[in-house]
FITOR-600805 format. One line per 4 residues: their letters; for each residue x, z, y of N, C-alpha, C, O. Coordinates in pm, whole numbers, plus 50000, padded with zeros to 5 digits. Layout:
# residues N
A) X:Z:Y:X:Z:Y:X:Z:Y:X:Z:Y  ... $
//
This chain:
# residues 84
XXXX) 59118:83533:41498:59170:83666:41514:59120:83723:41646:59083:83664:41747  59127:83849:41622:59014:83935:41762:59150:83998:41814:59241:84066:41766  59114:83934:41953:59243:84035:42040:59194:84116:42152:59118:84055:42228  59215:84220:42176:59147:84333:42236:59212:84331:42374:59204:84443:42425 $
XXXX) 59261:84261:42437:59327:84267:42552:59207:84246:42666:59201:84324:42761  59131:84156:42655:59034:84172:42787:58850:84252:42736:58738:84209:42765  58893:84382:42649:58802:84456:42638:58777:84587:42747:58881:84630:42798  58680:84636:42778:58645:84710:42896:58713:84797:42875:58790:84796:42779 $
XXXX) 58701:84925:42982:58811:85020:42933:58714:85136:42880:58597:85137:42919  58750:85212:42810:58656:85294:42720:58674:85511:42811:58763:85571:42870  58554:85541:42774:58546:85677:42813:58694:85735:42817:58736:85781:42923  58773:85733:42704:58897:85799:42690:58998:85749:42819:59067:85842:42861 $
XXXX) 59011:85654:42870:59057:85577:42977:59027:85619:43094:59099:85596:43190  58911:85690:43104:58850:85758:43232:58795:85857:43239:58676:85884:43223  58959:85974:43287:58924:86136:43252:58829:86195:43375:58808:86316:43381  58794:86138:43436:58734:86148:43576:58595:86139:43527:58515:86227:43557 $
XXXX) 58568:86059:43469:58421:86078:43395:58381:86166:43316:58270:86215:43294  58480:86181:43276:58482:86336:43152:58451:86431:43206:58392:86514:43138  58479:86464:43365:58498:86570:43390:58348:86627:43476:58264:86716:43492  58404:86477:43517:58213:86465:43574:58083:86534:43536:58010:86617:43591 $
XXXX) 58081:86450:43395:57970:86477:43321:57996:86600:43281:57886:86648:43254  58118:86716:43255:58143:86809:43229:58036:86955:43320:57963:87052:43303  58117:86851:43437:58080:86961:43540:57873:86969:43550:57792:87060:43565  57863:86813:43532:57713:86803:43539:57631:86863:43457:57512:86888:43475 $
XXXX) 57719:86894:43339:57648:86935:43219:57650:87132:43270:57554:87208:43276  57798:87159:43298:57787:87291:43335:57723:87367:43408:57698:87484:43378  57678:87295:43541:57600:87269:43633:57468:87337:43614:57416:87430:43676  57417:87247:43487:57274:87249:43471:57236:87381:43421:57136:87448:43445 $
XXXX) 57362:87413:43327:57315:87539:43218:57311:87668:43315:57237:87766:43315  57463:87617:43433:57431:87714:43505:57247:87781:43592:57186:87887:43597  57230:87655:43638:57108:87653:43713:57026:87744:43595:56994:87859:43623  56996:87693:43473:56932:87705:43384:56914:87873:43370:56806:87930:43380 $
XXXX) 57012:87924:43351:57045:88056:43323:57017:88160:43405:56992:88268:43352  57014:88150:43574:57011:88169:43710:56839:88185:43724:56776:88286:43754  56776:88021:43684:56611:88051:43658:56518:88149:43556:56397:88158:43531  56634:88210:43515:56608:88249:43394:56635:88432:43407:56588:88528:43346 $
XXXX) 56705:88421:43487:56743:88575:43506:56619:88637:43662:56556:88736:43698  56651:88488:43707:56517:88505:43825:56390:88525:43792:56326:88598:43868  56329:88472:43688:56229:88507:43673:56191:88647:43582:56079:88683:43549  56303:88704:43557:56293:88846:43472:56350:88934:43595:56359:89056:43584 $
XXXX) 56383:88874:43696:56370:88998:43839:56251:88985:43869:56197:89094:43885  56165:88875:43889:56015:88894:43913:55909:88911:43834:55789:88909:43861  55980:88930:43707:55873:89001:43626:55911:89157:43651:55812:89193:43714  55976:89246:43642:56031:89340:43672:55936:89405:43771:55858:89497:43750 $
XXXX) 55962:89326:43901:55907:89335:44054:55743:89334:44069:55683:89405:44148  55692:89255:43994:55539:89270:43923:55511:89407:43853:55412:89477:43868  55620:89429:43773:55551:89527:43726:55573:89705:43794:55526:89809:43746  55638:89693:43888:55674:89799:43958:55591:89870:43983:55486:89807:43993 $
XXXX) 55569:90049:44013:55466:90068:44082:55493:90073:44200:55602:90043:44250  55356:90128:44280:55319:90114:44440:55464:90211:44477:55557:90168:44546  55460:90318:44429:55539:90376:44477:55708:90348:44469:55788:90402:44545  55740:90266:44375:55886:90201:44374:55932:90101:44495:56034:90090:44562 $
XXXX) 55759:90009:44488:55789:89890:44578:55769:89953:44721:55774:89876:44818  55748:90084:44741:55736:90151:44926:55900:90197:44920:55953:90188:45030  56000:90250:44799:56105:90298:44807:56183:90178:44877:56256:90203:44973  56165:90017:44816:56235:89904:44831:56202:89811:44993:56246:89710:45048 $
XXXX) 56088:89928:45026:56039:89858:45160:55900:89742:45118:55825:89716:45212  55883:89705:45040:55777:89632:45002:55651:89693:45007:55631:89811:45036  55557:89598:44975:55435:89650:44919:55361:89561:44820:55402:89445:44809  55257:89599:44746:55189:89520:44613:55126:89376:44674:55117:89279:44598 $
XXXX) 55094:89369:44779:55126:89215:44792:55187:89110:44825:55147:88998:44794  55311:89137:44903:55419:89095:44954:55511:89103:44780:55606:89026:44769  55482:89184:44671:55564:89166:44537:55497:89093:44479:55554:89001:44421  55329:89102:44468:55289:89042:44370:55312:88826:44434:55325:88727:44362 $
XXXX) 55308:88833:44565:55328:88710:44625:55475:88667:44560:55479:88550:44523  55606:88749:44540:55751:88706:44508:55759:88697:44371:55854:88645:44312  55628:88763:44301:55611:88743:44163:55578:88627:44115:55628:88580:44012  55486:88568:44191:55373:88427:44130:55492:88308:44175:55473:88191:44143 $
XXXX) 55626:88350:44259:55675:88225:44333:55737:88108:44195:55779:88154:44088  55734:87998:44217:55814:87907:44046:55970:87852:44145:56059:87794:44083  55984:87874:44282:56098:87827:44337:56169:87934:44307:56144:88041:44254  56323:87851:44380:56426:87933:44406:56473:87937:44558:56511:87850:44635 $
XXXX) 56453:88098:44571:56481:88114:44763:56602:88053:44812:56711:88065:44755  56584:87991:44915:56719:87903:44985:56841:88039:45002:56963:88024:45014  56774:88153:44999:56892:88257:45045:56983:88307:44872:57096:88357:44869  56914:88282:44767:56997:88243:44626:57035:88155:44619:57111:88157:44522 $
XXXX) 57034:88033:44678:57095:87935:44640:57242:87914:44652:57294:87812:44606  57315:88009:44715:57441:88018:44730:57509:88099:44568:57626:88083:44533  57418:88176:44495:57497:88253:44383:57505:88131:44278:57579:88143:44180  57425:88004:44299:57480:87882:44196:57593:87808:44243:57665:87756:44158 $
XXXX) 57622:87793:44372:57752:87705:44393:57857:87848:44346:57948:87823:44267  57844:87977:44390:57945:88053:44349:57957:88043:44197:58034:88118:44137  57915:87991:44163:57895:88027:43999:57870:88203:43929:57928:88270:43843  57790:88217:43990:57725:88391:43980:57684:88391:43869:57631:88492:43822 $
//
């Protein structure tokens, strides 16, 4: 006969993990979504003309440079912990 008394303790036993992986999972989609809206502000910003990007203080190479970027600026990186 099988007695279950010295079996490990299972996911349901440890809501702390649940929540974990919750958050890790939320986390990601967040990031996900964030890269995703970022790169349709710099497509946007590419396609601007000369004269929009002198209204914003810019100019066509200082945009087309924020256009080509694949990071995310350390000064956004605060709208993912806010959950923006």
């Amino acid at each position: 006969m099988t007695t279950f008394e010295n079996c490990s303790r299972t996911i349901d036993e440890s809501p702390v993990r649940v929540i974990n992986l919750k958050q890790l999972i939320t986390n990601w989609f967040r990031t996900q979504q964030f890269k995703v809206r970022l790169v349709q502000e710099r497509k946007q910003l590419s396609q601007m003309s000369d004269e929009m990007l002198r209204d914003i203080g810019t100019d066509r190479s200082d945009a087309d440079i924020e256009a080509n970027r694949r990071d995310i600026p350390a000064s956004r990186l605060q709208y993912l912990s806010n959950g923006s």
